[in-house]
C-alpha positions as a printed Julia matrix, in Angstrom:
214×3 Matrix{Float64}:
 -86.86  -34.92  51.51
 -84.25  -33.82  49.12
 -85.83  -30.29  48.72
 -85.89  -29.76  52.58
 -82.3   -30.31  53.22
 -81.88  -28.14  50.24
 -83.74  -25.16  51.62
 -82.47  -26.24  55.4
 -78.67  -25.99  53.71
 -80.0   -22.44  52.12
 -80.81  -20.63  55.13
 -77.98  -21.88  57.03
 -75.9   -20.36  54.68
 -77.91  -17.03  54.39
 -77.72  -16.92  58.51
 -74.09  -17.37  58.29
 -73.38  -14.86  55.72
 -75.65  -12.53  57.99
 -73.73  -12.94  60.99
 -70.29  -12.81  58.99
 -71.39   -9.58  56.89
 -72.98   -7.7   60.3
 -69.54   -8.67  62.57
 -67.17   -7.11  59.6
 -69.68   -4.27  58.19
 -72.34   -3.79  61.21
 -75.61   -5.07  61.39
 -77.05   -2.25  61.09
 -75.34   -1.37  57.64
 -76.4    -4.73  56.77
 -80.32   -4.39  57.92
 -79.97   -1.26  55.84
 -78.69   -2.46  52.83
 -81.67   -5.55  52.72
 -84.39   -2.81  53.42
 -82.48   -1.05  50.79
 -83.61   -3.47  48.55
 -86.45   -4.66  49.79
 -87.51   -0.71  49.08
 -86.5    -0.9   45.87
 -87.89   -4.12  44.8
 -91.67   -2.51  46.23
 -91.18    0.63  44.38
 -90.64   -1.08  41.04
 -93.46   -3.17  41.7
 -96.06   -0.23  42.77
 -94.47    3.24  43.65
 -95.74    2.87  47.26
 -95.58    5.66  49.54
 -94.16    3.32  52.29
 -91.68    1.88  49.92
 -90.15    5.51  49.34
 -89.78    6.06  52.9
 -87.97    2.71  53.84
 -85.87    3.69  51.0
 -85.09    7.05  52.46
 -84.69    5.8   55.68
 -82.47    2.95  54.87
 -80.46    5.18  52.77
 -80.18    7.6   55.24
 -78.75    4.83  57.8
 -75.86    3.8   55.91
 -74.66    7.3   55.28
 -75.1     7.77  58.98
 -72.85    4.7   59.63
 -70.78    4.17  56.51
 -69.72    8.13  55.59
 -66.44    8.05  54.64
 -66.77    4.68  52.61
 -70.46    6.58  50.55
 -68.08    9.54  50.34
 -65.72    7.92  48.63
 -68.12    5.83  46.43
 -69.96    9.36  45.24
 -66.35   11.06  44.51
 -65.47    7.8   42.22
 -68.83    7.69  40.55
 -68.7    11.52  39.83
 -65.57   11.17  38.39
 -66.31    8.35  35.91
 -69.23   10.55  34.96
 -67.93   13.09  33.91
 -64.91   11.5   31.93
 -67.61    9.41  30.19
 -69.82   12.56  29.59
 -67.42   15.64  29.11
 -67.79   17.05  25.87
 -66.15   15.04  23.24
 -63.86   18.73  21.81
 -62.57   21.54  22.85
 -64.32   24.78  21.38
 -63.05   28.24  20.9
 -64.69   30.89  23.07
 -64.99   32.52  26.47
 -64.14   29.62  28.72
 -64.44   30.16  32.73
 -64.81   28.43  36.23
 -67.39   29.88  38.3
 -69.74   29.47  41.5
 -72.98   30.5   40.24
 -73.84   31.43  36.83
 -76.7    33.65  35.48
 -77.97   34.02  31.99
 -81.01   36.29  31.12
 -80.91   36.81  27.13
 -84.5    36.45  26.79
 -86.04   40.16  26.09
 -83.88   41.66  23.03
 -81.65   41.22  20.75
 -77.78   40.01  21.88
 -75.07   39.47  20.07
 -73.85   35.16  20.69
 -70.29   34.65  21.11
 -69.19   30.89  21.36
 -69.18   30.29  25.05
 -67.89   28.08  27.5
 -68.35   27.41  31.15
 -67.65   25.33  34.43
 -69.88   26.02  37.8
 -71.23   24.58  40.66
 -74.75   25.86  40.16
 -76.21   27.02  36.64
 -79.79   29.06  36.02
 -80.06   29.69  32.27
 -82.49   31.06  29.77
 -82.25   32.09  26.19
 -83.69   33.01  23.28
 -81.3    32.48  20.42
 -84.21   33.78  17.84
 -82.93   36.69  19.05
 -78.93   36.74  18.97
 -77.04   37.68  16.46
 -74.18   34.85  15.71
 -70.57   36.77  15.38
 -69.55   32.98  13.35
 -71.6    31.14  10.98
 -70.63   28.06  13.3
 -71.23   29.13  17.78
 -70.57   26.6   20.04
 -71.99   26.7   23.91
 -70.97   24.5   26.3
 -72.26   24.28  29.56
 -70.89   22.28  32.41
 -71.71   22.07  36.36
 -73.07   20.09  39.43
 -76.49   21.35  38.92
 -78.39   23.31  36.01
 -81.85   24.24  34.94
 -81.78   25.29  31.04
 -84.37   26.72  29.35
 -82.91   27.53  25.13
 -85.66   28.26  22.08
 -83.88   27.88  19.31
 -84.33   28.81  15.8
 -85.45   26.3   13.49
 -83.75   27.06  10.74
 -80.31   26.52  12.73
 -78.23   23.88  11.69
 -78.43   21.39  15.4
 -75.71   19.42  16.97
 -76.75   18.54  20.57
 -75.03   16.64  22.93
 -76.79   16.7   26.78
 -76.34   14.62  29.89
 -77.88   14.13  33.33
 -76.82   12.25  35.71
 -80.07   13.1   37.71
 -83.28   14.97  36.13
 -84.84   15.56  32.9
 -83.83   16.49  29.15
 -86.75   18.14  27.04
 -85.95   18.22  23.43
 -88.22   19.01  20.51
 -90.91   18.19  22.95
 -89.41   14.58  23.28
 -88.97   14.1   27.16
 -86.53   12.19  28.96
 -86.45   11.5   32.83
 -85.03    9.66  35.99
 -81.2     8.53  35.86
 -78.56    9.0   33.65
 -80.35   10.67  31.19
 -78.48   11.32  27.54
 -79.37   13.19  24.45
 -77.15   12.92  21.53
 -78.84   14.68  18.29
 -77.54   16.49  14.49
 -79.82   17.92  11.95
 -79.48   15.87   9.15
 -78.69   18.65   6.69
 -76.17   20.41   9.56
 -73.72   21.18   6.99
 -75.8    22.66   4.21
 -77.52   25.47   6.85
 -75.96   28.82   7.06
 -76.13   29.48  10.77
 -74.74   25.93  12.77
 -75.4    25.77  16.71
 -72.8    23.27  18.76
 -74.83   22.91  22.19
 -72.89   20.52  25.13
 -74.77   20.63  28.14
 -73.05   18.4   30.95
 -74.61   18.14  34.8
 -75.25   16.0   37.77
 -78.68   17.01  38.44
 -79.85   18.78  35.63
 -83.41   20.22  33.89
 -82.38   20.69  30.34
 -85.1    22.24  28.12
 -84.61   23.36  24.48
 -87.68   23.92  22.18
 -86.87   24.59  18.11
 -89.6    27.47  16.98
């Protein structure tokens, strides 16, 4: 008897913080948000088909009736992002702001300033077996909304990485790393004793970060 009124006294509540959630918020914002994570709950479970497209739909639904308030929740987050992922110095090199940027140094042999850089969109392949360091120690830090890296590395380089995705994929040293806030922090352990050092900061949103020692 006891565990009927219970579970009577449960879903009287859950009704009336329904109806108080869909007057202030909408009900459709609040259907959303339940399918939400309803969607969720089915994709952990077994990375259904149908739960991916409630999940797009419901996502899609409160952006549709909630902009400004998502707006303002993906400014805040982006912001805390990068504070907590920026590179932790400041480096001496080239340093510039840019839309796009463009790499190619893949076919011969380049000479590898340090280098710095902020964009909106990054496309980015290397060869550093190939450059020729101007300073025992080069530092290249990359920073943007959305980057695909592809770096080969010399072994024999002295390694101090430091990468983060908010979104996307880090390949190092054939280790990989995927889905959400994805972040590599690695030194060779004799960094100090190698005569050519490499300082690489990678920092993006939605990023596919690749670097492969040979």
């Amino acid at each position: 008897m006891m565990n009927r009124m219970s579970s009577h006294a449960m879903l009287f509540v859950a009704a009336g913080l329904y109806l108080a959630l869909g007057a202030m918020a909408g009900y459709a914002t609040i259907n959303a948000v339940l399918l939400l994570y309803i969607g969720i709950l089915r994709f952990r479970e077994d990375r259904s088909r149908l739960a991916l497209i409630v999940i797009a739909i419901s996502a899609f639904v409160l952006i549709a009736n909630q902009i400004a308030i998502v707006l303002l929740i993906v400014l805040v987050s982006l912001g805390l992002y990068y504070m907590k992922a920026r590179p932790s110095s400041h480096h001496r090199g080239e340093g510039r702001a840019r839309f796009f940027l463009k790499l190619r140094k893949d076919r011969e042999s380049w000479v590898l300033p340090s280098f710095s850089s902020w964009h909106a969109l990054g496309d980015v392949r290397m060869d550093l077996t190939m450059a020729i360091p101007e300073e025992r120690t080069s530092s290249f830090v990359l920073q943007g909304l959305i980057g695909d890296i592809d770096l080969i590395v010399p072994e024999e380089y002295g390694i101090e990485l430091e990468a983060s995705v908010l979104l996307g994929q880090i390949v190092w040293n054939g280790t990989q790393r995927g889905g959400g806030l994805q972040r590599v922090v690695w030194r060779s352990p004799d960094y100090e004793l190698k005569e050519q050092r490499l300082k690489l900061q990678f920092v993006y949103l939605v990023g596919n970060i690749r670097i492969r020692p040979i």
